[in-house]
N, C-alpha and C positions, 0 to 999 in steps of 0.2 A: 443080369448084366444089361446095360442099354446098348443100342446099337450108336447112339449119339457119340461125338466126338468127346472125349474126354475134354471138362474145364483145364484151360491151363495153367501149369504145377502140379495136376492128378486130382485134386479137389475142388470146391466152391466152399471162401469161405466168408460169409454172409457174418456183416460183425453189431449187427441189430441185435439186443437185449432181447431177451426175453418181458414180457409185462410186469412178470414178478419181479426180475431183475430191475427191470426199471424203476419198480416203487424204489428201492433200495437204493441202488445207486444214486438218484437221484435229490436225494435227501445228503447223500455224501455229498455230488456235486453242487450244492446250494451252499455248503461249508467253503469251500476251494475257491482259489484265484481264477477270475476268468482270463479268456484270451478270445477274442475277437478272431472271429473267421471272417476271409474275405470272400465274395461271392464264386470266385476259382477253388476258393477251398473249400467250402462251406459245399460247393457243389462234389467235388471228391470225395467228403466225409460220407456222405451220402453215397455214391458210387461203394464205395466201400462197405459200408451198412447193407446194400443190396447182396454183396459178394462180387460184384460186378467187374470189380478190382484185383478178386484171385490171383495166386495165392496171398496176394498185400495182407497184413496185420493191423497197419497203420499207417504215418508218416515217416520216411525212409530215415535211415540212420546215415550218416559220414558215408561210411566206406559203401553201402548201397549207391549211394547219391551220387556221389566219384565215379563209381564204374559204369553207370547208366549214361551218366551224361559223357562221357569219354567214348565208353564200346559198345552202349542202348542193352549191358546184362547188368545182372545184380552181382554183388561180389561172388554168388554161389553159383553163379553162369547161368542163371533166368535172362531169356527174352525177354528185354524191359525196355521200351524205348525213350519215354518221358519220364522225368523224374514227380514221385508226386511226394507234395514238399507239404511246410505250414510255417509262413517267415512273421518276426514281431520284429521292433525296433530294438537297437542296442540300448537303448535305454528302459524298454521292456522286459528285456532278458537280465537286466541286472536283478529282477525282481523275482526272476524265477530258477529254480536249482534242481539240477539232477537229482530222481528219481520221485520228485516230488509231484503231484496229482495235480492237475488243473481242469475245469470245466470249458468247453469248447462251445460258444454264443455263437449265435449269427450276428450277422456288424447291423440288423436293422433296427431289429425289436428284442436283440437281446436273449433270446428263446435260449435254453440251454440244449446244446445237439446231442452230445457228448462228451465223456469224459478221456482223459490222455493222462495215462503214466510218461513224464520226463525221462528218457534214458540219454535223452543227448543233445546238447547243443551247438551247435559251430556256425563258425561264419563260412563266407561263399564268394566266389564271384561274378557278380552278375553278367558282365558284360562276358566270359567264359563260358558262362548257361545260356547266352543268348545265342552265341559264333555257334556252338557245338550240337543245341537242340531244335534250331530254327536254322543254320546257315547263314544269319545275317546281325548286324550289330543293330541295325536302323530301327529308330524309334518307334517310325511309322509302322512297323508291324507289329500288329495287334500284339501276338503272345509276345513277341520280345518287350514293349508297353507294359506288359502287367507285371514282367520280372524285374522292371528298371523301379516298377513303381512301388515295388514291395517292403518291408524290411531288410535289414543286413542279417538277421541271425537264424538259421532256419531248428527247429524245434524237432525231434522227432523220440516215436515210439509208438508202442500199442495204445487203440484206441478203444473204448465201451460206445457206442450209439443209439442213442436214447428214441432219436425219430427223423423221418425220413424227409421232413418238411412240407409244404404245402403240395408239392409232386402228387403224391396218393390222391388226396380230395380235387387238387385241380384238374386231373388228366384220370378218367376212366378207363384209358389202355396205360395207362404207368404199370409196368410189370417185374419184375425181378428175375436173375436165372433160373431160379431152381422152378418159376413158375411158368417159364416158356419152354421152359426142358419139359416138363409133362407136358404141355399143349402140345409139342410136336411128338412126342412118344404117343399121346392120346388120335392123333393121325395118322399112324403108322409110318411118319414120318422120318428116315436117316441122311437124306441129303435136301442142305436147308440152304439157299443164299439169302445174306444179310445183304440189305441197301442202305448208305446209310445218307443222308439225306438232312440240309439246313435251311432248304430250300422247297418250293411247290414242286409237285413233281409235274414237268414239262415231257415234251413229247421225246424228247431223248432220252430222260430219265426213263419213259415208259419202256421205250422202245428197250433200252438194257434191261431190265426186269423182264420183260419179256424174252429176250435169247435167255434169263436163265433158268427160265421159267420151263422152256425146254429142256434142260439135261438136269434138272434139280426135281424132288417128291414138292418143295411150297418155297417161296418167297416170304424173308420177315424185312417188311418195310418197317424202316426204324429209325426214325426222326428223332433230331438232338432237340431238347426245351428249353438245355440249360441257359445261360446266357450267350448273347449273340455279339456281333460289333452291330456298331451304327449302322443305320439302311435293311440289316435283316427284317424279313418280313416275320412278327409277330407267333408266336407256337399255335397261338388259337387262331387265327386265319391260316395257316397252312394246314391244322388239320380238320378243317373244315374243306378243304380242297383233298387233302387226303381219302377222306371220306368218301366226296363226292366220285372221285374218278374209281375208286375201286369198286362201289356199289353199280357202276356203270360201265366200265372198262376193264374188270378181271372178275377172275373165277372164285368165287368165293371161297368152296373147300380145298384154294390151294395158295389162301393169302391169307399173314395174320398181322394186323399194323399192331404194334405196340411201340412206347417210347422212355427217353431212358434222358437223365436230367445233368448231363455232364455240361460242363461250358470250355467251348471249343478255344483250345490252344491256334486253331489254323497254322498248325505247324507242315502242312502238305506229307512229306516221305514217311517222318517218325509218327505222326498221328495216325496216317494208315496203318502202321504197327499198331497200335496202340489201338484204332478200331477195328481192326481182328481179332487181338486177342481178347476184346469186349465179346466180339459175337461169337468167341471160339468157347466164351465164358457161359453166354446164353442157350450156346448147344447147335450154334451156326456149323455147317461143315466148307461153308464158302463165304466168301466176301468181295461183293462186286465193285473192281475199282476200277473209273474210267479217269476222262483225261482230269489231272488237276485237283484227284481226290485231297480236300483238305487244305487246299492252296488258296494263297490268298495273291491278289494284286500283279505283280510278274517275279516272283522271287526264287517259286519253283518252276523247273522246264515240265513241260503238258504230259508226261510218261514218266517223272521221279518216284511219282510214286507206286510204279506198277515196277518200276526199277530196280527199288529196294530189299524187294521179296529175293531178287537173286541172289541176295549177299548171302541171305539168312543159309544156314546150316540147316542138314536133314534132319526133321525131328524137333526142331525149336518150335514151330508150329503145327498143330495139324488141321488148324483150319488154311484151306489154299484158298487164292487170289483167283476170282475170277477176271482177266484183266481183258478191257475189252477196248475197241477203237474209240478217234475219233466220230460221231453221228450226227446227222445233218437228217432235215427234208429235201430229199431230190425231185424237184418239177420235173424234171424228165421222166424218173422211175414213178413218178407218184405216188412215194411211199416212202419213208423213215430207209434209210441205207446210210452205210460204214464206208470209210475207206478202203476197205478191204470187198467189199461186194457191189459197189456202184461206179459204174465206166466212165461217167460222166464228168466236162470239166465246171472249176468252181463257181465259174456264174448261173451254173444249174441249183447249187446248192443254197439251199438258208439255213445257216448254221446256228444253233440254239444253246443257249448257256443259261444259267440263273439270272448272272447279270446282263445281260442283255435285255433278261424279260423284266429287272424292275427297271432299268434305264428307258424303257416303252412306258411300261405302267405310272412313271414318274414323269412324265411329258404327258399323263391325261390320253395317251391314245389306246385302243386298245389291239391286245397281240392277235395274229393273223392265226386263225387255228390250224394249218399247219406248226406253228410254235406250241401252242397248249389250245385242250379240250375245251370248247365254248364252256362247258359249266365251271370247269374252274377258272376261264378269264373274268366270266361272269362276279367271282367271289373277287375277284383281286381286283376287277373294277372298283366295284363299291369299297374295297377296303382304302383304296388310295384316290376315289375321292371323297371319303370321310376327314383326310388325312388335312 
């Protein structure tokens, strides 16, 4: 028996082929109607394929879909916060019929990902999935964007997944649950905080990691690669900052960076759901949320998302929330301090966020290392004036 947190729903269930399976199948899928994945989806098939997605089979059915976006359970009362969907046009769907097999492409080069039994089609409302899973109707926010932009008809059912995309060859820490669940059993590892991270990790970020680096056996720094909005800073310059500040700035036998290729909804409250029960999936027994985890712009209040965990019922999760303050450099302390441990008022403080640090970096100046480690302003110099 592991000491780790149970994946959540009791299992991992990782929906990659086998090799042999894939010759096979894939010779079926070269017969079959394609359907175009959009980079949102294309990235969940893949989440899915890993198991990452536990207990998911696939693309949600109606009555799953309904109940998620209404109460964030599945109709069978799973903790689900985000609904994960696969939408085509209504004039797409004319072309396609229950129960019948389709090949699942990437929208670039076509690639076949996998394959999907049809069990269900229906239509939806979007601007209903925008109000209920982001809080807002407005365009300008990103995830509500991708829903407006999507098809009318959403598709769903079990999935076969033939590959996991360029992830594996691109990213040397690309890893899977069931391969960071033995990394941490392999260090006698049972209490793990997840960070999860879209951003260079600045001095604040450090500074969290480190309070939980105190009550936790390691730290899994876990940067998102999948796609980003506009102005995100690049997957390969941030983990080359990654890199740099850990091989300088933490303990090695109690840090393990790996990364995982989802593309962020910036849904702030439901997404912190959603990135728990990722890391409760990876074998996380914590998840460090500070102000704003997952928020975009001003839509969420700076604590919605440490807020949400109170709703949740005993027992939906067993990974718990590390939820930690606002953090700043205090000139007076001379040291990284919380609201909760620094006396001082706020013209002492220099308060550090991601955006802040490219809106410097993007004026050509560079951040004062109270804000981030000279070595990694160093990288994000040259990255933004290559740019």
């Amino acid at each position: 028996m592991s000491d780790l947190v149970p994946p959540h729903g009791g299992r991992l269930v990782p929906l990659l082929v086998s090799k042999t399976e894939r010759e096979q199948s894939l010779k079926e899928a070269q017969t079959l109607p394609k359907v175009r994945l959009s980079s949102k989806e294309l990235s969940d098939i893949i989440m899915l394929a890993m198991g990452a997605f536990s207990p998911l089979k696939g693309f949600m059915g109606e009555e799953d879909y309904r109940s998620v976006v209404k109460d964030m359970h599945t109709k069978s009362g799973l903790l689900w916060p985000i609904p994960i969907t696969l939408a085509i046009s209504e004039e797409e769907s004319e072309q396609i019929k229950e129960d019948q097999k389709v090949a699942l492409t990437s929208s670039e080069d076509e690639e076949i990902i996998g394959m999907m039994t049809i069990r269900e089609k229906y239509l939806y409302d979007k601007k209903v999935e925008a109000v209920k899973v982001f809080g807002t109707d407005d365009e300008q926010h990103p995830g509500v964007q991708k829903v407006y932009e999507q098809g009318e008809v959403y598709l769903a059912g079990p999935v076969k997944v033939f590959s996991e995309g360029e992830y594996p060859k691109r990213f040397p820490e690309f890893a899977r649950p069931a391969e960071t669940r033995a990394l941490f059993e392999e260090r006698g590892w049972t209490t793990i905080a997840a960070f999860q991270t879209r951003n260079p990790i600045h001095r604040s970020h450090e500074y969290l990691t480190k309070v939980a680096l105190e009550v936790c056996d390691g730290i899994f720094i876990h940067p998102i690669v999948g796609k980003l909005k506009a102005g995100d800073i690049p997957a390969e310059t941030r983990m080359k900052c990654y890199q740099v500040l850990l091989d300088k700035y933490y303990p090695k036998d109690r840090v393990i960076l790996k990364v995982y290729p989802m593309e962020m909804r910036y849904g702030g409250p439901k997404e912190a759901i959603l990135h728990a029960i990722i890391r409760q999936n990876f074998g996380c027994s914590h998840l460090i949320v500070g102000r704003d985890h997952a928020g975009v712009g001003s839509y969420y209040g700076p604590f919605d998302a440490q807020k949400i965990f109170d709703q949740l019922s005993p027992g939906e999760l067993c990974i718990q929330p590390l939820k930690l303050d606002v953090t700043f450099w205090c000139h007076k302390c001379g040291s990284m301090a919380s609201l909760k441990t620094c006396p001082h008022p706020n013209e002492d403080r220099l308060l550090i966020s991601g955006t802040k640090l490219r809106e410097i970096l993007s004026k050509g100046e560079r951040p004062p290392e109270q804000f981030t480690r000279k070595e990694v302003a160093d990288i994000l110099v040259e990255y933004y004036s290559s740019q």
